[in-house]
Legacy VTK file of the C-alpha trace (Angstrom):
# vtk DataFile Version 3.0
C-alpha trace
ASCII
DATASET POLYDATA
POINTS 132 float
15.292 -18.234 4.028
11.926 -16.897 3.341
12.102 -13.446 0.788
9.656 -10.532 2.185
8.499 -7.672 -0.008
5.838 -4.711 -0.551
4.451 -4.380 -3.882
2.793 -0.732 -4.467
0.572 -0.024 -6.983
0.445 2.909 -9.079
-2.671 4.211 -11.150
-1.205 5.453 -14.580
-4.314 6.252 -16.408
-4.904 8.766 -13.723
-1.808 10.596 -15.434
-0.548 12.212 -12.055
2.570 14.573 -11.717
5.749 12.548 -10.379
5.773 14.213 -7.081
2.014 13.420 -6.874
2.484 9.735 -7.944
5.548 9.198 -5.239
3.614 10.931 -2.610
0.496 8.867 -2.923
2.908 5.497 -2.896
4.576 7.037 -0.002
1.364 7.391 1.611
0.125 3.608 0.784
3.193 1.786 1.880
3.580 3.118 5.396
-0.085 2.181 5.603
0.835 -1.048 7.972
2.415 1.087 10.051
0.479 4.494 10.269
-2.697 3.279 10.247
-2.563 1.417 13.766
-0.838 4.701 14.902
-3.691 6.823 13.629
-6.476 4.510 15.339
-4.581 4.726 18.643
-4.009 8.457 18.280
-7.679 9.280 17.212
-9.352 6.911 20.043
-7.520 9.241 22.581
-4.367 7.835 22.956
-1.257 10.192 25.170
1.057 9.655 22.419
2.308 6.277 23.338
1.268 3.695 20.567
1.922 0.374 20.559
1.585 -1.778 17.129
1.526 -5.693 16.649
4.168 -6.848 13.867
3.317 -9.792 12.010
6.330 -12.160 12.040
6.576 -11.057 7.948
6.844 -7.348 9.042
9.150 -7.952 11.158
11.251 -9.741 8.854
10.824 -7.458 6.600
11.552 -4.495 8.798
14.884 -6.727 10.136
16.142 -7.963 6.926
15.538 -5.097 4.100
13.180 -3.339 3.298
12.152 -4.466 -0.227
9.304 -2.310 -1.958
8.730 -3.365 -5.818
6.235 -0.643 -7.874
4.172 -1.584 -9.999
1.330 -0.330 -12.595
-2.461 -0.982 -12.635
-4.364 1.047 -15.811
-7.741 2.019 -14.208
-9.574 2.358 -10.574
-11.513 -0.938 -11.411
-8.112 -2.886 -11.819
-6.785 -0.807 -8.299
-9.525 -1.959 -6.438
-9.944 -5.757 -7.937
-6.465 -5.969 -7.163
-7.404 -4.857 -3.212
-9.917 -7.013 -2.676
-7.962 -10.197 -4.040
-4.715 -8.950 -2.010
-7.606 -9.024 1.398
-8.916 -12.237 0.208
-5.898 -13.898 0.376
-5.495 -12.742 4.165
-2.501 -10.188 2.775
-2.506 -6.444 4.297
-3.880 -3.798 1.730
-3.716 -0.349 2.024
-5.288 1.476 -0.396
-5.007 5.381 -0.944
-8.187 7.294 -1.575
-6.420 10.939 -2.607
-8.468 14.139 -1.122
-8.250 15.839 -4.587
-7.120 19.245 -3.433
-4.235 19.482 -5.410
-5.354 17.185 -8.570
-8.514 15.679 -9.816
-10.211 18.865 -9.667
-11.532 18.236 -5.428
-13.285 14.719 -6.504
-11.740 11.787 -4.033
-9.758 9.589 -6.299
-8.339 6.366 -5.545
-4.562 6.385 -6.522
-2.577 3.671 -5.290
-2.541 0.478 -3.206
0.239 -1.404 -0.724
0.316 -5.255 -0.723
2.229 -6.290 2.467
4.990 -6.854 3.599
4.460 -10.203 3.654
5.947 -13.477 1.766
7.009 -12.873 -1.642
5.233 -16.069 -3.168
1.863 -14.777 -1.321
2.109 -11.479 -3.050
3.572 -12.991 -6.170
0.296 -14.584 -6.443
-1.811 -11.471 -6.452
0.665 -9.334 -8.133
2.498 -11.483 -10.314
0.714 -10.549 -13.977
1.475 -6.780 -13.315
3.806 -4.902 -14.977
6.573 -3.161 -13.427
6.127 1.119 -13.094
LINES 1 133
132 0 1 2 3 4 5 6 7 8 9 10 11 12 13 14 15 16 17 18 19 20 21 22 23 24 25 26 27 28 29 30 31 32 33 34 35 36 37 38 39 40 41 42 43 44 45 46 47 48 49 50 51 52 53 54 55 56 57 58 59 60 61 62 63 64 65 66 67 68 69 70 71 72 73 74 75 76 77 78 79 80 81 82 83 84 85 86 87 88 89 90 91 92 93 94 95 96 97 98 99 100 101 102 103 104 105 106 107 108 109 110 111 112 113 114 115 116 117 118 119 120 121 122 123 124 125 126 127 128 129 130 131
């Protein structure tokens, strides 16, 4: 049986509060599933949505829901990290933070959802990271 996971990436050097740094990972890994919602709700939709599960999602969503954190050290490394994740055909979601509350109103990029998908396909993205 094929393992399924999420892998969400934290900025440390960004030195966030807790709350901020759970919120923001919050935000990334329900990415796969808000962000359809938010397109269909914004082009005018009545409410109803409908989204289009990959067969890892749904395996995912079916089976557990396994979400590993993990720590990048600077935007460069958040963003590198992206683009590999979309270049290997994986989902990415990354969260650009308003900067209302921190990072004195600039729009900061503070964390990043890999998946769900195949464990071994993240794995090779992901794999050299160290755990949050």
């Amino acid at each position: 049986m094929a393992l399924y996971k999420q892998v969400i990436l934290i900025r440390r050097d960004l030195k966030m509060r807790r709350g901020k740094e759970i919120a923001q990972g919050s935000h990334a890994s329900m990415g796969f599933l808000a962000d359809p919602c938010r397109e269909q709700l914004c082009a005018g939709s009545d409410g109803t949505v409908t989204i289009t599960l990959s067969e890892a999602e749904k395996s995912w969503l079916t089976i557990g829901v396994a979400k590993i954190c993990l720590q990048v050290t600077s935007e460069e490394q958040l963003l590198q990290i992206h683009q590999e994740a979309l270049a290997a055909g994986l989902k990415s979601h990354l969260i650009r933070d308003s900067g209302k509350t921190e990072f004195a109103g600039v729009p900061t990029y503070t964390a990043c959802a890999i998946g769900p998908d195949m464990s071994e396909k993240i794995d090779a993205v992901t794999g050299a990271l160290a755990l949050y």
